[in-house]
C-alpha positions, 0 to 999 in steps of 0.5 A: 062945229066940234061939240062935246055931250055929256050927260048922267043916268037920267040924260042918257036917252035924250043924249043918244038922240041928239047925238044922231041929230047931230051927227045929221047935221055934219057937226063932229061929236065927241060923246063923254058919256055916260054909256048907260043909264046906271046910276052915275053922278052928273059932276063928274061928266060936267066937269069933263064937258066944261073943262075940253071947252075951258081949254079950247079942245072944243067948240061947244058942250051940250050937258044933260041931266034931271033939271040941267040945273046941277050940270049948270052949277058945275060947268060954271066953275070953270075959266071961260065957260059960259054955261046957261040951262035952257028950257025953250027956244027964245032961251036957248037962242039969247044965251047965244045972242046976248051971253055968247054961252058955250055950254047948253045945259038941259033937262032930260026930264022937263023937256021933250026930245023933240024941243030939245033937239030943236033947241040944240039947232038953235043954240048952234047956230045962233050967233052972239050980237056982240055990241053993247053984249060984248061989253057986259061979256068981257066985264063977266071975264074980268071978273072971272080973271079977278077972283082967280087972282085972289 
């Protein structure tokens, strides 16, 4: 799979990790940075993040700061993304299964390096249910289409 990862200053460290976890288990990386853990604001690295999955240019993005709460706002406003802040196993794993969420968004700073590369194996390889989801997802870009009309 081609997924991107960005991430702020407070991300950086949990970044590279999954990173590495990544690339071990044979998914094409595409680091958006931050290169450091100098101060930098998170809009910026989310926007890049949410937008290569708005036009397709990847499959996935993982985005990383504080919470994961302000990634989160800023992915969500672009077309297509469907991005959700995950903060355990059974989240990230429904994000895919009912929501079919193409950006994880998580908290360098309430989670473990450990859950959260576990966390990004889970969401990877979930798949989405479809069904009655399917349903609730195409209203969710109905309406999204809707406001771009407006």
């Amino acid at each position: 799979m081609n997924v991107a990862i960005a991430s702020d200053h407070r991300g950086y460290s949990l970044k590279g990790k999954i990173i590495d976890a990544l690339g071990a288990a044979g998914h094409q990386v595409k680091d958006l940075g931050t290169d450091s853990a100098d101060l930098v604001d998170y809009p910026d690295f989310a926007a890049t993040g949410a937008e290569l999955v708005s036009l397709g240019k990847v499959d996935r993005a993982i985005l990383i700061c504080g919470t994961g709460i302000g990634m989160c706002i800023v992915a969500n406003k672009y077309a297509g993304v469907r991005a959700a802040c995950c903060h355990d196993d059974l989240t990230a794993a429904m994000s895919r299964h009912h929501n079919d969420c193409n950006v994880l968004c998580l908290s360098a700073d309430l989670l473990g390096d450990r859950l959260a590369i576990r966390m990004v194996d889970i969401w990877l390889k979930a798949d989405f249910e479809g069904g009655r989801h399917a349903r609730r997802v195409d209203k969710i870009q109905r309406i999204e289409q809707d406001r771009h009309l407006q």
